[in-house]
C-alpha positions in Angstrom: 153.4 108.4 -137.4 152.6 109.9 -134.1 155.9 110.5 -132.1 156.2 110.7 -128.4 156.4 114.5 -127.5 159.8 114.4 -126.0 162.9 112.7 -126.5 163.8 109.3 -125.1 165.7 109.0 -121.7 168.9 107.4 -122.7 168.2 104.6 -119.9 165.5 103.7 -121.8 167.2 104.4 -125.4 169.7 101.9 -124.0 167.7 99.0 -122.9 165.5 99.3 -125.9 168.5 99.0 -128.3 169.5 96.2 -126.3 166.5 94.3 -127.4 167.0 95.1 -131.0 165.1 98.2 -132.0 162.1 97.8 -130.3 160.3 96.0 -127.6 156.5 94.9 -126.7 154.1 97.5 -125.0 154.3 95.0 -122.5 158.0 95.6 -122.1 157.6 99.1 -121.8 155.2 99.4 -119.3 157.1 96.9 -117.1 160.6 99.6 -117.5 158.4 102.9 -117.1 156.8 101.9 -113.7 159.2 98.8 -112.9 162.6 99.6 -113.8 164.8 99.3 -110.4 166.2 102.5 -110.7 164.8 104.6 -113.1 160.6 103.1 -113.1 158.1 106.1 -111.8 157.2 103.1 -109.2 160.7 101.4 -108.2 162.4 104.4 -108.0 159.8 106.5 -105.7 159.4 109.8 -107.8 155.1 109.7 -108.1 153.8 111.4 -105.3 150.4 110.2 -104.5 147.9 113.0 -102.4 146.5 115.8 -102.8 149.4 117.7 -103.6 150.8 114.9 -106.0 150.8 113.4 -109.2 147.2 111.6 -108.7 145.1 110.9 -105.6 143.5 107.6 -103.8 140.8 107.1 -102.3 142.6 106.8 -99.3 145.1 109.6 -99.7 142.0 112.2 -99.2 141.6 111.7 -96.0 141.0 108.9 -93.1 136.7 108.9 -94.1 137.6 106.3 -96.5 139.4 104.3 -94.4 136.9 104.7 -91.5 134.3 102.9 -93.9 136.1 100.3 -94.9 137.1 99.2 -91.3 133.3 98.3 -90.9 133.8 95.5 -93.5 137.4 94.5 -92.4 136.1 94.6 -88.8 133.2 92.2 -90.1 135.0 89.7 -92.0 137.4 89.0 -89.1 134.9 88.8 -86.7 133.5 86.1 -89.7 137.0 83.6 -89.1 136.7 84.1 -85.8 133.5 82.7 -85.0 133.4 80.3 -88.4 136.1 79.3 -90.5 139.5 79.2 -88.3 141.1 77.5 -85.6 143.9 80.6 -84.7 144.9 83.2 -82.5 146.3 85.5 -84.6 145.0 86.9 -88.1 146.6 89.2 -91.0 145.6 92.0 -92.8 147.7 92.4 -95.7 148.1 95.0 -97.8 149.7 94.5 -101.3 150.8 97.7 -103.6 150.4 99.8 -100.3 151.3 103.4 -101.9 152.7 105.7 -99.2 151.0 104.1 -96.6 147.7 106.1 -96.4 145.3 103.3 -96.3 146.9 101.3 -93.3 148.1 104.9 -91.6 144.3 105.4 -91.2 142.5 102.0 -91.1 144.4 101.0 -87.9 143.3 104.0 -86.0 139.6 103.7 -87.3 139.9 99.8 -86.2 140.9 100.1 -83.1 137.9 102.3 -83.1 135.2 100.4 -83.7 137.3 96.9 -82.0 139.5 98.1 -79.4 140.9 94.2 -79.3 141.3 93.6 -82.3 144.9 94.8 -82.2 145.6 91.6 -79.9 145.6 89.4 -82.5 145.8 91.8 -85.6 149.3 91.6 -87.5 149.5 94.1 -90.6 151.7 92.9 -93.8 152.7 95.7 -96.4 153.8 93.7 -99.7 156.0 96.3 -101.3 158.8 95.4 -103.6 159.9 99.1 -104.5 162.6 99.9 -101.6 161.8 103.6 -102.1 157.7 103.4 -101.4 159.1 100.8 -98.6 161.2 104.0 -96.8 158.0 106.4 -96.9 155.6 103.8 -95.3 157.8 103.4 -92.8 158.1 107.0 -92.4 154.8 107.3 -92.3 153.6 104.6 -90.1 156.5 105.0 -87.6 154.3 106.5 -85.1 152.4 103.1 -84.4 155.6 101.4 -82.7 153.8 99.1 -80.2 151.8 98.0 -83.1 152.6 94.8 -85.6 154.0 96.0 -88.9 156.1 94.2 -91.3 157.2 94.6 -94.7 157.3 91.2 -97.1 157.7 90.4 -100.3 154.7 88.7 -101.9 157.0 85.8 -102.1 157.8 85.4 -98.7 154.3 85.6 -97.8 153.3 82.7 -100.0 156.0 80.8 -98.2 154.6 80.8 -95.3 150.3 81.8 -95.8 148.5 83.4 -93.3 144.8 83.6 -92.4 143.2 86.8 -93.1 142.6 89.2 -95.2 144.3 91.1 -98.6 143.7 94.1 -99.9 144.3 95.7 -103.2 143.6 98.7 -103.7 144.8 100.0 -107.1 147.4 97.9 -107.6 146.2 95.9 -110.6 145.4 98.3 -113.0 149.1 99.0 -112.5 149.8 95.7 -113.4 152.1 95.6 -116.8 149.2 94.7 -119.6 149.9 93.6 -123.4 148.0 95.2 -126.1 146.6 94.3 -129.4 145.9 95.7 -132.4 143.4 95.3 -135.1 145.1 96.1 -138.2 144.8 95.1 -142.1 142.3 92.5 -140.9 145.5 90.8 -138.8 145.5 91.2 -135.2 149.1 91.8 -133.8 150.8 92.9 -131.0 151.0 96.4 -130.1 155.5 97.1 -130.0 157.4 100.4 -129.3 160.1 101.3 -131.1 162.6 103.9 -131.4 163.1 106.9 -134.0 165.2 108.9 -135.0 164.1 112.7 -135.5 166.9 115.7 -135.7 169.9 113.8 -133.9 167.3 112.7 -130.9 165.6 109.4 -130.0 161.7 109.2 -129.9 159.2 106.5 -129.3 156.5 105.4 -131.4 153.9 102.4 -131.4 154.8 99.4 -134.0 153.2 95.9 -134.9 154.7 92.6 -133.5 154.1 89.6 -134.2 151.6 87.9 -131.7 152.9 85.8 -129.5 151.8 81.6 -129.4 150.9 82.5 -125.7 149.0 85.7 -126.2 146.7 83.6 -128.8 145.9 81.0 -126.4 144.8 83.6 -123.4 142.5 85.4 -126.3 141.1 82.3 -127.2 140.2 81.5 -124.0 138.7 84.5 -122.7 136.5 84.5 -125.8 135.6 81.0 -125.4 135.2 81.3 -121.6 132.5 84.1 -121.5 131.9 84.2 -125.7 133.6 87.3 -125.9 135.3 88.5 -129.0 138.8 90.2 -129.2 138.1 92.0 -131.9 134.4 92.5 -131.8 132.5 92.4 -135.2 133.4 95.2 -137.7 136.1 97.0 -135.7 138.1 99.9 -137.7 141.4 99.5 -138.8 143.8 100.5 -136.0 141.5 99.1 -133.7 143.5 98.6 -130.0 142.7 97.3 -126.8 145.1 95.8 -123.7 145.3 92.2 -122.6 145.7 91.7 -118.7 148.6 88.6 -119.4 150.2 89.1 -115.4 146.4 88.5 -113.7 145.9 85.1 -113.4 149.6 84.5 -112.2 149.2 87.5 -109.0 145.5 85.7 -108.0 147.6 82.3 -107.8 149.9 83.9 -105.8 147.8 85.8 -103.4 145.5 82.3 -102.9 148.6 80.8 -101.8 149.0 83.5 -99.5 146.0 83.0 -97.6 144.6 79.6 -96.1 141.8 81.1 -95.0 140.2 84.2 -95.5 139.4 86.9 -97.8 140.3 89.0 -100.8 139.3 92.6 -101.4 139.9 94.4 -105.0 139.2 98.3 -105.5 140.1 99.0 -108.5 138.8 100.3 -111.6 136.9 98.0 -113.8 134.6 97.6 -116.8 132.2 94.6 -118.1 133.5 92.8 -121.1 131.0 93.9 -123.2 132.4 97.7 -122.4 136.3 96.9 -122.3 136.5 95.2 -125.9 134.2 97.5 -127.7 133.9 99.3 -130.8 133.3 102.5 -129.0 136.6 102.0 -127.2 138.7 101.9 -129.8 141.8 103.1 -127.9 141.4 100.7 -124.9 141.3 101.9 -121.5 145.1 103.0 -121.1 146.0 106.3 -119.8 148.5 108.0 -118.7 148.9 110.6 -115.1 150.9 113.1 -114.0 150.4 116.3 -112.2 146.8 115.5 -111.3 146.0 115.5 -114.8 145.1 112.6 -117.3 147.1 112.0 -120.3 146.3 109.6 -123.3 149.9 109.8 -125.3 151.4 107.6 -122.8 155.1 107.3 -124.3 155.2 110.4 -123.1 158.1 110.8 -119.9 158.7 107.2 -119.3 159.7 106.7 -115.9 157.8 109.6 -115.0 153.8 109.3 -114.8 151.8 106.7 -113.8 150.1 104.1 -116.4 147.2 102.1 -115.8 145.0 100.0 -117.8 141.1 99.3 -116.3 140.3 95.7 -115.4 137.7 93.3 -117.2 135.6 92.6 -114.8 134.8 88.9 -116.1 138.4 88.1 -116.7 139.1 88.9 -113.4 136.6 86.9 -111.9 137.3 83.7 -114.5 141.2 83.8 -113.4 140.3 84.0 -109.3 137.7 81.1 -109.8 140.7 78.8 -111.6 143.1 79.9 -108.9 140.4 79.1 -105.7 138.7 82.4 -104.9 134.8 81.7 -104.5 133.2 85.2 -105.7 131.1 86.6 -102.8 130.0 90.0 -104.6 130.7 93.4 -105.9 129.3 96.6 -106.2 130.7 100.3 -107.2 132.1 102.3 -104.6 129.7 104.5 -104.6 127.0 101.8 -103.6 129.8 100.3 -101.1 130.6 103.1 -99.0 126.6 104.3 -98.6 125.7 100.7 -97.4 129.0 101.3 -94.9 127.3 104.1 -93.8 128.6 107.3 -95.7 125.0 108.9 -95.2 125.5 108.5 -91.9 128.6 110.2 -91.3 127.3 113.5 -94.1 124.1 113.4 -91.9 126.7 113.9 -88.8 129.2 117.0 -90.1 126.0 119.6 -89.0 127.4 119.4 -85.2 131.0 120.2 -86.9 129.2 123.2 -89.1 128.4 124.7 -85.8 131.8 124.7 -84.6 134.3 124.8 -87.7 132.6 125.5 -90.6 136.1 125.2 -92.8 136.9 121.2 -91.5 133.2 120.7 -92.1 133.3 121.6 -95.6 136.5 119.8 -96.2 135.3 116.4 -95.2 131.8 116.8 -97.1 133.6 117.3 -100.4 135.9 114.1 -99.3 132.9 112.1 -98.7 131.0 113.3 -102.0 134.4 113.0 -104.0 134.5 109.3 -102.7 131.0 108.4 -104.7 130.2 110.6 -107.2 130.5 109.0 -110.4 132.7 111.3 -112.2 135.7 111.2 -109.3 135.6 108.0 -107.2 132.7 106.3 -107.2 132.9 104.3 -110.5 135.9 102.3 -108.6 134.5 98.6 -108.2 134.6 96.8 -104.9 135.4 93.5 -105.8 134.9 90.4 -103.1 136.3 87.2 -102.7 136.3 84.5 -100.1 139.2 81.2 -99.9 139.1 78.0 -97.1 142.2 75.8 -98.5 140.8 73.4 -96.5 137.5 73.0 -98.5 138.3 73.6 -102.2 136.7 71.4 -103.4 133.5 71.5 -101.9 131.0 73.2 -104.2 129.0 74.1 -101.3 128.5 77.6 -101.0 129.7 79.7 -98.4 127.4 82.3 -96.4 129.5 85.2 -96.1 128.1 88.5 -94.2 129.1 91.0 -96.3 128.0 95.1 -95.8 129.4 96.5 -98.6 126.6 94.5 -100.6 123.7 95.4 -98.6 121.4 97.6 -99.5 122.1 101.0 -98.2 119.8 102.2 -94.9 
């Protein structure tokens, strides 16, 4: 029995023993990012750059951000001349970090759309008060521009046309995981040990739940997957994204009309629930580096599971996202233009052959394969006031071009 390499913090010792013994991975992964004080989200204590525990796209530098403004700057012009009857329109951002991506998309807007801050409001949906302090640090210098900070609640309350953006947020979302074992699937648990007068963590089985049965069931009956696929090995494990459909309800609510834009990472069925991923996707970060023992300092390091790209796409169809596309990020960002913007660093190699440099490696880090560019771009499109209509709707969308 594997043990986590350190012992337990006693805030997590004590909620654990609260629930008996042991809890569901689910549970875990909730405290360890989620906990109000002591979560590596909630509490503030990941650094996200360069010089922090991981990087974002975004976090690299303002190139990424200066591609992506092409499509935002597209789809608004889209409700404008299409879909809405309204002077003003959103751009919300939900899971916004430390601010990087909105620090540098409003600048590179502005850019391309000097009016667009007229009638452009910007919505950061943050729950964690201590990520709330440092995008406000950060975008403090844009004072004559709208910026507020809701819940994702008070959002839906009151919807907004517009545009969301998650950009790896959902692979943070808290995920259940399963467990082949003894020709029984169950429900992967955590539990506490006991080893020379200190607490440790370990995996366990659990009972699966009623609820966890009927989502597997119908994710294999929906796109004839199987969870477990034929002849799996014993021990067999693989995560179950339970949290999905419920945030896709709530961001359609927050929109009446507009769109939906998911970076994140993400794999087709047929590679998530695979024999040759035995371990699932799960992984652990800290430091810049990757870790797969991810009991490891709870409260601590990042966890994040990848997303299934069909289950994703099944849940935003029930909850009134039409699909427009997706493509890698690689693929996104050269039909935005990346090739472009390489071709144009030879006037900066004349002049400061250090900045040049820099932003080259940026702009290759962003789409090469083995860094950035496996992220997916995926695209979605809601009108509230035609969901039933099956008639589909002609969206302009760059990113999905084929690159010049």
């Amino acid at each position: 029995m594997k043990l986590s390499s350190k012992p337990t913090p006693q805030w997590l010792v004590k909620r654990i023993k609260q629930a008996g013994g042991s809890i569901s991975f689910y549970e875990y992964m909730s405290l360890a990012l989620y906990d109000p004080e002591h979560g590596a989200y909630s509490s503030g204590r990941l650094r996200i750059g360069k010089d922090g525990d991981f990087v974002t796209s975004p976090s690299m530098g303002p190139e990424f951000s200066e591609l992506l403004a092409i499509q935002i700057n597209q789809w608004f012009k889209h409700l404008q001349r299409d879909f809405v009857n309204s002077n003003r329109f959103s751009l919300i951002e939900i899971g916004p970090g430390e601010g990087h991506l909105i620090e540098d998309l409003i600048p590179a807007l502005v850019s391309i759309n000097p009016i667009i801050i007229e009638y452009l409001d910007f919505v950061l949906v943050e729950e964690s008060q201590a990520l709330k302090n440092k995008q406000k640090r950060r975008l403090s210098k844009f004072s004559k521009i709208s910026i507020t900070w809701k819940t994702l609640d008070q959002v839906t309350s009151k919807p907004l046309n517009g545009i969301i953006l998650a950009h790896e947020m959902l692979d943070a979302l808290p995920v259940e995981r399963v467990v082949w074992k003894d020709n029984i699937l169950w429900r992967q648990g955590v539990k506490l040990i006991q080893h020379n007068d200190n607490e440790f963590l370990s995996f366990t089985e659990l009972p699966i739940s009623k609820e966890l049965v009927d989502l597997i069931n119908k994710i294999n009956f929906s796109y004839e997957i199987k969870i477990p696929p034929e002849d799996v090995n014993n021990g067999w494990c693989t995560e179950v994204h339970v949290d999905l459909a419920r945030w896709l309800f709530k961001a359609s609510q927050a929109i009446e009309n507009g769109f939906l834009l998911i970076i994140d990472y993400a794999l087709e069925a047929n590679r998530f629930y695979s024999n040759h991923r035995p371990f699932g996707t799960i992984m652990s970060y800290k430091e810049q580096r990757a870790n797969k023992s991810i009991l490891d300092r709870p409260g601590e390091c990042d966890i994040t599971s990848h997303l299934c790209l069909e289950t994703l796409i099944l849940f935003a169809k029930e909850n009134n996202w039409k699909l427009i596309g997706e493509a890698r990020q690689g693929q996104a960002l050269l039909s935005l233009g990346l090739a472009q913007k390489l071709y144009s660093l030879q006037k900066l190699y004349i002049n400061n052959l250090p900045k040049a440099l820099n932003k080259r490696e940026t702009l290759l880090r962003l789409v090469d394969p083995l860094s950035l560019g496996e992220f997916r771009w995926i695209a979605f499109h809601t009108n509230r006031f035609n969901e039933f209509s099956d008639k589909e709707m002609k969206v302009d969308t760059r990113f999905l071009e084929v690159p010049d």
